[in-house]
N, C-alpha and C positions, 0 to 999 in steps of 0.2 A: 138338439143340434148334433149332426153327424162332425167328425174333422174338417166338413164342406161346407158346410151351414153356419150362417151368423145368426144372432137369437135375434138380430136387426129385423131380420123379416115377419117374427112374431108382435113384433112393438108398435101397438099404434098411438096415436093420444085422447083416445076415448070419446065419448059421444055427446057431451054438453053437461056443463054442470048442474045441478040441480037445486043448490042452495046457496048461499052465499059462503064465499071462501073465509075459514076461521081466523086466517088473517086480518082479515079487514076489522075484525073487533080494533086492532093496535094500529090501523093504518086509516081507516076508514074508505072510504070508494075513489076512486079517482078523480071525479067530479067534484067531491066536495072537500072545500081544505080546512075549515073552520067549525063545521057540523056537529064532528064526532066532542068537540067538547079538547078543554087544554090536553088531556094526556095526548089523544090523536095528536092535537098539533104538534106536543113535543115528541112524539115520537116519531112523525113524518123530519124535525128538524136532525133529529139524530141518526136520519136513513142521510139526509143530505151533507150531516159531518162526515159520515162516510164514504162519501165521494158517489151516492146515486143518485142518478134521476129520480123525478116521478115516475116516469113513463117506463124506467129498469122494472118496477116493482110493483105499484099501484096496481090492483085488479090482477094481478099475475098468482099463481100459484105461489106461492114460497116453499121450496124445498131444502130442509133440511138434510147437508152430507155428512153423516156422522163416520170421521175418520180416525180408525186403531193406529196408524203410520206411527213409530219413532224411530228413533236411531238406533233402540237395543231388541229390535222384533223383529228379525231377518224374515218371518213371515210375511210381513207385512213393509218392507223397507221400498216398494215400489208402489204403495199406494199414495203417497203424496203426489208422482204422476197421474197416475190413474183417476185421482179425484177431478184433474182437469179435465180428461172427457167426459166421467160422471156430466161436469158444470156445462161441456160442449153437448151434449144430449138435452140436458133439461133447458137452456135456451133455446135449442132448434124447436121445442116444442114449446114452447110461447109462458116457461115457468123461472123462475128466478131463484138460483141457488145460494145457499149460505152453507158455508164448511164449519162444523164443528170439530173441534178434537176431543175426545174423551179416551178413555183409560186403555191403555196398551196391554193383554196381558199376555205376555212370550214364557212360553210354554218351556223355552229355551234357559233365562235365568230366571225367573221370578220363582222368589223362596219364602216358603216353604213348598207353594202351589201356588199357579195364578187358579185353582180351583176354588180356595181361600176367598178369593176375590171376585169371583163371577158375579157374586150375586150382588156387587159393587160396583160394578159395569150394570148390569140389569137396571139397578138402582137409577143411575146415572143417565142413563138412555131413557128411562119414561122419564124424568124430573125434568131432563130438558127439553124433551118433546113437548111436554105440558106447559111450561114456564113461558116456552119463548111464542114469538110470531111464525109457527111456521102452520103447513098443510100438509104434509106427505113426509118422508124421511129415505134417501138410500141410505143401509147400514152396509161399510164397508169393512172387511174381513176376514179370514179364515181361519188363522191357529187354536187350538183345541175347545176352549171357553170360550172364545171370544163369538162363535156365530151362537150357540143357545145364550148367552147373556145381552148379544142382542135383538135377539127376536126375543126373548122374552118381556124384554125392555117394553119393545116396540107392540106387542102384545097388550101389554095391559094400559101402556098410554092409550092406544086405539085409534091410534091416525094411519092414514092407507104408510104403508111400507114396503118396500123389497129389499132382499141380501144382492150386492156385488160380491162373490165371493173371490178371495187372492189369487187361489190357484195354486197348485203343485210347483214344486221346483223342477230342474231337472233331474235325468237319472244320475246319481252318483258315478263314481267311474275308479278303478283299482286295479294296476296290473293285468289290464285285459277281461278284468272281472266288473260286471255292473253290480254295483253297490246301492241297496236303500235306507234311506235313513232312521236313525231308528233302528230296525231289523238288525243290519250289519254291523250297525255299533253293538249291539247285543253281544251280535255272534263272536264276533272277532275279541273283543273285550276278554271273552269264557277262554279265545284263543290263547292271550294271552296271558292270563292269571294260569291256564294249564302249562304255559312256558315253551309253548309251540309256534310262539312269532316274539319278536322282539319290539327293542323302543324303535326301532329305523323304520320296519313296516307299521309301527302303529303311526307315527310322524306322518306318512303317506298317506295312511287309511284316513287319517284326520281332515285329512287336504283334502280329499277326492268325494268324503259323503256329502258335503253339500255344499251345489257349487254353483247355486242362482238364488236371487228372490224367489219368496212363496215356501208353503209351507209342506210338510214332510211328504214325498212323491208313493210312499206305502199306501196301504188303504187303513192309516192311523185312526186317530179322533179327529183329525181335521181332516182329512178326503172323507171320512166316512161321515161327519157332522155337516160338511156344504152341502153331500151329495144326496143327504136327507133333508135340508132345507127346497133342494131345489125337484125334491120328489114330493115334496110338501105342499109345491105351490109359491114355495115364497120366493123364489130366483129363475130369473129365466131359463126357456128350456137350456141345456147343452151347457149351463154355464160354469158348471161346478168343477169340470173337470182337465178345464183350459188350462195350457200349462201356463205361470204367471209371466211370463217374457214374448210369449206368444202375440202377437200383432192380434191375433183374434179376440183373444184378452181388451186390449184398447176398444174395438168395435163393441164387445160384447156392455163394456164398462160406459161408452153412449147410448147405446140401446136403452139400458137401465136407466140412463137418464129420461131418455125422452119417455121409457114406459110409466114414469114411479108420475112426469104429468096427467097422465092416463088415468091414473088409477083416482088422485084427486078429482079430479073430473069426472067420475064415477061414483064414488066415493065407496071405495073398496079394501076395504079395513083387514086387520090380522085375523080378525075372530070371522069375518066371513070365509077366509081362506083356510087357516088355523083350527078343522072339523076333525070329528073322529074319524071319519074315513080319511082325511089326510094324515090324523096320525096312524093309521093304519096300514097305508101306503107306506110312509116313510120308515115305519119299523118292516115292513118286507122288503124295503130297498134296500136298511141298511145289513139284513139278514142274507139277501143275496148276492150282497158283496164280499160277505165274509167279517163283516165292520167290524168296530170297535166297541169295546164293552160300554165304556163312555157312556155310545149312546142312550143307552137303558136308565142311566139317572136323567139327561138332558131333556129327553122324549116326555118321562115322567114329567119332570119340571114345568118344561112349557106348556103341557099338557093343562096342568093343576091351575098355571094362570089364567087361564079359559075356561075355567072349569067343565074341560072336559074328559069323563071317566077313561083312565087309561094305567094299565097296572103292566107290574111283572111277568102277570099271570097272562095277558094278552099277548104278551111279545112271545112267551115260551112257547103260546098255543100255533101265533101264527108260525113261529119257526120249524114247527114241525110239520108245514106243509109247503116253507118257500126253498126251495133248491139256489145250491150257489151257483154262480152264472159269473163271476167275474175271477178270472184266473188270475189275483194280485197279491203282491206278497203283502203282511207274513202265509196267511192262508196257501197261495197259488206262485207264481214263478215270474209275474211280470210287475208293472211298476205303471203310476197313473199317466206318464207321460204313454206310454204301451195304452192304455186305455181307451184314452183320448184319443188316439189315432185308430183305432179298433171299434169309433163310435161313440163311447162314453158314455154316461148315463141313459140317452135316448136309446140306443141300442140293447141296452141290457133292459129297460123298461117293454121293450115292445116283446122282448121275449118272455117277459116276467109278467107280462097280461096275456099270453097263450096259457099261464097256467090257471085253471078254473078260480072262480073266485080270491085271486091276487089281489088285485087294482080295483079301484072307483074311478073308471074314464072319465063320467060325467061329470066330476065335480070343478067346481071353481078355481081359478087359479090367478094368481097375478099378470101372467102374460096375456090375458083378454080373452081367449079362449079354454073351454075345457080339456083337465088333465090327458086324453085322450091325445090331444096338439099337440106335444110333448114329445110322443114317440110314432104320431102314424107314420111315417114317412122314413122311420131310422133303420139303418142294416148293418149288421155286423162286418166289419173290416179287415179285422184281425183276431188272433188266440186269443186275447187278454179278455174279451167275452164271450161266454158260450153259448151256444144254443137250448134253450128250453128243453129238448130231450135229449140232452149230451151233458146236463151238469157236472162239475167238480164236484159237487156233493149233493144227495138226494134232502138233505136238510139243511136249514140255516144252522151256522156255526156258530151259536150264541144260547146256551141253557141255561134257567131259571133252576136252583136248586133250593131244598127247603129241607125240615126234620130237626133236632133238635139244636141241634150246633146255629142255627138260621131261620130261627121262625118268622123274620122277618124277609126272608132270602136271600142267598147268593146265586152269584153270578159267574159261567166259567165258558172259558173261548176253546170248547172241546175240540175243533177243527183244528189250533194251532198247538194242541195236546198231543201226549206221547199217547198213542191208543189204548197199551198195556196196562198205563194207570190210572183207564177211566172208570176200573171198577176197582180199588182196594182198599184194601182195612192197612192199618200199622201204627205201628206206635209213635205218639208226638213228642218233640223236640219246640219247647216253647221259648220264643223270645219277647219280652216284654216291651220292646223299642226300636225303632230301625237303627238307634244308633250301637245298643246289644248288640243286634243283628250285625252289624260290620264289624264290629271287634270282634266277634266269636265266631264266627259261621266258619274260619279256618282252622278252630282250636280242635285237635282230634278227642280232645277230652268229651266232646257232644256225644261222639262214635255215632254219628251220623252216617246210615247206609242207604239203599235206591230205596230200603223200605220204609224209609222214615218220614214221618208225613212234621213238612216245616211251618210251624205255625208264627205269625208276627201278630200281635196285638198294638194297640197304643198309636193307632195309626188312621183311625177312620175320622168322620167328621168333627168329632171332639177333639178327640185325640192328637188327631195328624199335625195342629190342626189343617181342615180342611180336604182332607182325605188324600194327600201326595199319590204318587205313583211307586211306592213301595212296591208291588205286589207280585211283582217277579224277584220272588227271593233270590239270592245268590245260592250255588251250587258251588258245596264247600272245594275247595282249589285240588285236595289229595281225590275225590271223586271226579272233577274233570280230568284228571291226570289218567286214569283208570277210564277214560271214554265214560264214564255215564254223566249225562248232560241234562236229565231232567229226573223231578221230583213232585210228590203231591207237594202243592203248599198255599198254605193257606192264611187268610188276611182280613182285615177289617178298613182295606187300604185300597185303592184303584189300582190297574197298570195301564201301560202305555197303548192305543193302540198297534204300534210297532210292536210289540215284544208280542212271546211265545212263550209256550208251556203249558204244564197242566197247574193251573195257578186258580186257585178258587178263589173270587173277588167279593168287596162290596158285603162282608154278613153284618147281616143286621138281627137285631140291633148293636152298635159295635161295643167291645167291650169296656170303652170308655164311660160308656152310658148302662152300662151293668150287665152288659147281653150277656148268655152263654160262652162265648169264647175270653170273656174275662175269667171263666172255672176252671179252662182246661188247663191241665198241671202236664207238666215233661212224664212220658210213658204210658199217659191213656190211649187207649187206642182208638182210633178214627175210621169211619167207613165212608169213601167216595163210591157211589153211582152214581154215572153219568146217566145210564138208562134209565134208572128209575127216580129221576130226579133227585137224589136222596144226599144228606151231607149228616152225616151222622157220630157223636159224642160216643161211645161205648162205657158209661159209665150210671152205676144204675143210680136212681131218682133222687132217695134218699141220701145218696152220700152226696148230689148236686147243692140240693137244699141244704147241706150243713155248709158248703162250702158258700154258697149265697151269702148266708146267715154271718158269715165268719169274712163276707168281701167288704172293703172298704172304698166306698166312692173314691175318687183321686180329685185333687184339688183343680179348678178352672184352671185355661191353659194362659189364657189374658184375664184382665181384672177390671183393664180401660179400653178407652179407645174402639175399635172398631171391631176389634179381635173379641172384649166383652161382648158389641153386638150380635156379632157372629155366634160365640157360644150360648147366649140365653136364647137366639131364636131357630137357630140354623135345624133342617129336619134330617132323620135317618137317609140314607141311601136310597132306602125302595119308597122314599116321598119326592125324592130329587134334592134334597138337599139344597133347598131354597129354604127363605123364611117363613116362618110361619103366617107372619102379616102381609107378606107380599101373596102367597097361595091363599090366601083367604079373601072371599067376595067380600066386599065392603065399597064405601065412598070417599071416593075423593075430590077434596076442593077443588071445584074451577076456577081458575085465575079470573081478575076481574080485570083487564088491562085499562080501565079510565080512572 
């Protein structure tokens, strides 16, 4: 979908069903009221305490809208409208909606991480796909976890699905200056710890970054995670990058209704959409956006549920042949609402398959025709996408590092990096904590210089717990004062996609779990190559190994509760950080509804 185009026109309602709808197990047929045996009847009585017909429901699709909406998810604070046209779509196509609510996770307060918790929304989303009476599901959402926790959900439940996704907010706005979220909180923040703005313009700056529903208008984890769902297949064309206030938003949010009848009626599942070639698409989509590091666990994750093969080592390989094409900050200079009037994802897809073996046109998709539909017809309308032989950058901004510090891998957003520090060695500065890290990262006792590579441990999926967004260290306050604004540093932590720097993310295995960067002591010295892929300990073998020998596990970070489950199952980084029993082929019970 161009800024012109509604995904309306992509949406049909399919072409006859072919089996009986799995509804009907809990309802029985419309004809018959007594057949199905007592549960049927008592379950038909319990449709009619709720105020339906027969005739609402019996024989109809049942469509489950599984909605993020709360009162503390400004991402998501306009989706409780929006779910009414979701419901106005799936009537006009002859299906019968039911709203669920399930777990909000706002990227904005949930602490420690709503990363913590993804895989508790995932949880959530197959349990009640499978549980209840339905056929089909719109997943409604967009802030950071919340679209991989629920395609994943909806993944391994296996009922037809598509993403509604929120949408961007608007652009920020400051003193005549356009503001993005995220980004400029970064910036301005370094501003003022360096003592070059005050509390009066920070009070302003507050006001102005974010000033609609939907979620962060950068190309974060959330523009970059919709806008791979819907280069995926699993969201209608153009959908991803509506802004959320947008009237086209409403249209686009009935279409999805009426298409998700479609798909039932077909029977058009995750796993058929959900192919290596579609994860292959969507890691060069979110490569030519400039995306989010994010996506390199999510992509894994979802991947694993399907069990289909998809590594680190794929993303690194494709990025070295997909150019960026979307001029958005932090990366570039413009902002998603800039995007989406510029095109939006259709636009930048139709350039991104002039490049030789990019795209899989031919594959499947939820919008009823092949991914090819998507973008034949899209043109560029403004800066904020480029043209195929005119990129921002001749590679994707996203590199796979490995070597001894990481033999698991990390992960670095070289495009939002200081150029100069993507090849250096220097001596490290350890901190055992993020909350070390705040009390000291001002103390000049560090003697912290540009050459000092900042290392955070105690921060990754054990650790964090949940892996936070730590990973754009702070830059000690007497160093921004002196102008220098960035540093190697380095983590077993995520960061935002809003944020910048040369920030090394994601090593695995993290030191909570014994990795290497558990060894590293204050003053070894450390080698980044970005070219050469390389992330490198300088410290020779045998003094590693005494220091092993001499490491003492650290005790679980929970003991009950949910935080225990998370710690016995939860995987490294470069597996996605799901559970291990959820990424694992296995059976599960089918309800028996009589």
């Amino acid at each position: 979908m161009t800024a012109h185009r509604s995904p309306a026109a992509d949406a049909g309602n399919g072409s006859g069903r072919g089996k009986p709808l799995r509804s009907e197990a809990w309802f029985g047929s419309a004809d018959d009221v007594t057949g199905g045996g007592l549960r049927t009847f008592s379950h038909r009585s319990r449709m009619r305490q709720l105020g339906y017909l027969p005739e609402e429901h019996l024989g109809k699709p049942v469509i489950a809208i599984l909605n993020t909406w709360s009162d503390i998810n400004p991402c998501h604070m306009h989706l409780r409208e929006r779910a009414e046209q979701v419901k106005r779509g799936v009537w006009q196509a002859g299906g019968f909606p039911l709203e669920f609510p399930v777990a909000t996770l706002s990227e904005t307060f949930q602490k420690p991480t709503p990363m913590l918790y993804r895989n508790l929304l995932s949880m959530e989303t197959e349990e009640l796909l499978r549980s209840y009476p339905v056929d089909g599901a719109v997943l409604m959402g967009g802030c950071d976890k919340t679209v991989p926790a629920l395609l994943m959900g909806a993944a391994s439940a296996g009922l037809p699905a598509l993403l509604v996704p929120s949408g961007p907010m608007l652009r920020g706005h400051h003193r005549g200056k356009t503001l993005g979220s995220g980004t400029d909180l970064w910036a301005y923040w370094d501003e003022y710890r360096a003592g070059r703005i005050g509390e009066c313009e920070m009070s302003q700056v507050e006001c102005g970054l974010a000033r609609s529903p939907g979620h962060c208008m950068t190309m974060g984890t959330a523009s970059t995670m919709t806008a791979a769902a819907e280069a995926m297949g699993m969201a209608l064309p153009g959908s991803s990058a509506i802004p959320a206030v947008d009237s086209a938003h409403h249209r686009m949010a009935a279409a999805a209704g009426r298409r998700i009848v479609g798909l039932v009626e077909e029977d058009v599942t995750p796993a058929a959409v959900m192919t290596r070639e579609a994860f292959e698409d969507a890691a060069a989509t979110v490569l030519a956006l400039g995306g989010s590091t994010n996506a390199l666990i999510h992509l894994t994750a979802m991947a694993r549920r399907l069990d289909v093969p998809f590594s680190l080592e794929d993303f690194d390989v494709i990025g070295r042949r997909t150019p960026v094409l979307a001029d958005v900050r932090p990366v570039g200079r413009y902002l998603m609402e800039d995007f989406y009037y510029a095109g939006g994802l259709p636009a930048l897809l139709r350039q991104l398959n002039e490049v030789p073996g990019a795209l899989h046109p031919d594959r499947i998709t939820v919008a009823g025709h092949p991914f090819a539909g998507y973008f034949a017809d899209a043109e560029i309308h403004g800066p904020a996408v480029r043209p195929h032989d005119e990129p921002l950058h001749e590679e994707g901004g996203l590199a796979v590092l490995h070597g001894n510090l990481a033999p698991g891998g990390a992960v670095i957003k070289h495009l939002a990096a200081t150029p100069d520090l993507l090849s250096h060695t220097g001596p490290a500065v350890v901190f055992d904590s993020y909350a070390e890290l705040r009390e000291g990262i001002d103390d000049p006792a560090f003697a912290i210089t540009r050459d000092t590579v900042l290392v955070l441990r105690g921060a990754g999926p054990l650790g964090g717990p949940g892996m936070p967004e730590y990973g754009m260290l702070p830059v000690p306050a007497y160093l921004l004062e002196k102008g220098v604004t960035d540093l190697v540093r380095l983590s077993d932590a995520r960061m935002s996609g809003t944020s910048y720097g040369t920030c090394v993310l994601h090593i695995a295995p993290e030191s909570h779990a014994g990795g290497p960067l558990a060894l590293v002591r204050t003053g070894d010295l450390i080698t980044l190559d970005v070219e050469r892929r390389l992330l490198q300990l300088n410290v020779e073998p045998d003094e590693l190994e005494d220091r092993r020998r001499a490491w003492i596990p650290p005790e679980p970070v929970s003991t009950r509760g949910y935080g225990a489950l998370y710690g016995r199952h939860v995987t490294q980084a470069d597996a996605g950080c799901d559970f291990d029993f959820l990424a694992s082929p296995g059976v599960d019970a089918v309800p028996d509804p009589r």
